[in-house]
N, C-alpha and C positions, 0 to 999 in steps of 0.2 A: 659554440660552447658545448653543444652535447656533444659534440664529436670528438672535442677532444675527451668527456668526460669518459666516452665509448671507448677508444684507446687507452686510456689509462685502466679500465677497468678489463682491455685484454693483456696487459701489461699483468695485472696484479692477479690472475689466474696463474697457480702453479703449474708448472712443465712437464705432462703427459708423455712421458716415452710412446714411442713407436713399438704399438705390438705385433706387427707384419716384420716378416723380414724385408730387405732390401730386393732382391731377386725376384719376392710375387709380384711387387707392379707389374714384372715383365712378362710374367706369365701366360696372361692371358693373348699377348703377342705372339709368342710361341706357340701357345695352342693355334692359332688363327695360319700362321704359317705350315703349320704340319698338317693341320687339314688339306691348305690350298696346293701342297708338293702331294699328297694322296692324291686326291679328287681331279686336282687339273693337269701337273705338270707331270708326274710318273705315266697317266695311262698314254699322254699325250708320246712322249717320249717309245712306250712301246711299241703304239700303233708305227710310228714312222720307223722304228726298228724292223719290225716287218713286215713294214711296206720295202725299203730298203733291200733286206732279205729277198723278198719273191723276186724281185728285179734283177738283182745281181741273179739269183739261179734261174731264173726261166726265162731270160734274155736270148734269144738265137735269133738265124735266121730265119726269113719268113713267119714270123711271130707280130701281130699286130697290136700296134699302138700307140695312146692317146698322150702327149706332151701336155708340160703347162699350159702351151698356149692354146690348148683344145685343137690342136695338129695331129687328125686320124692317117698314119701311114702306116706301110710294110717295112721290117729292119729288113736289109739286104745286104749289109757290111757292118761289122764291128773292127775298130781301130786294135792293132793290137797292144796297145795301152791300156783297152778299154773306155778310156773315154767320152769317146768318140763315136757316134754311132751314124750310119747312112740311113735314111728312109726314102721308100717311095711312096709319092702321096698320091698319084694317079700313073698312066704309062707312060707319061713323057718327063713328068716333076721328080729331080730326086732332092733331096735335101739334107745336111750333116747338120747333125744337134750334139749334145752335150747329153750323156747317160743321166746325170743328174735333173737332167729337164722332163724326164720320162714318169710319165705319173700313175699312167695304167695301162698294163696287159691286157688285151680284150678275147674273149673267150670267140668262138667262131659265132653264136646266137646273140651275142652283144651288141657286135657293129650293126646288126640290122637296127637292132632299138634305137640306136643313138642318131642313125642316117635320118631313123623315118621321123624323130622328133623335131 
């Protein structure tokens, strides 16, 4: 019985407009998204721009380098498509990868750090 007497008495409350507009609910969505395209997805985005960058230009021969799959070799051929690259991973091993699989150029003082670790 009080419950409905509750009901009735939100019944008989007059009808408050809306003093927001329609578009602040969303507002604070929006905020939340433009933070998270600054803060995470743009610098993300630049770093692998040039990373990209160094690769494409300071790809040659005899240039040392680290693949995905932590594969430290020598390039000694590039496909002329580009794609395509040869390495050698010791003096007998050679192996063709994918440019895109190439994660880092190693500076000549580098490969020591990474062997002795």
């Amino acid at each position: 019985m009080l419950f409905a007497i509750l009901l009735w008495a939100d019944d008989a409350k007059p009808a408050v407009e809306q003093t927001t507009p329609p578009w602040a609910t969303f507002l604070p969505l929006i905020a939340i998204f433009i933070v998270f395209y600054f803060l995470m997805i743009r610098p993300a985005q630049k770093r692998e721009r040039n990373a990209r960058e160094m690769i494409n230009n300071s790809l040659k021969k005899n240039v040392e380098i680290v693949t995905s799959g932590g594969i430290i070799g020598t390039v000694t051929h590039i496909k002329e498509n580009g794609e395509e690259v040869t390495i050698r991973i010791d003096d007998t091993a050679k192996m063709r990868i994918l440019r895109s699989s190439i994660v880092r150029i190693l500076t000549p003082g580098e490969d020591e750090k990474i062997t002795e670790k």
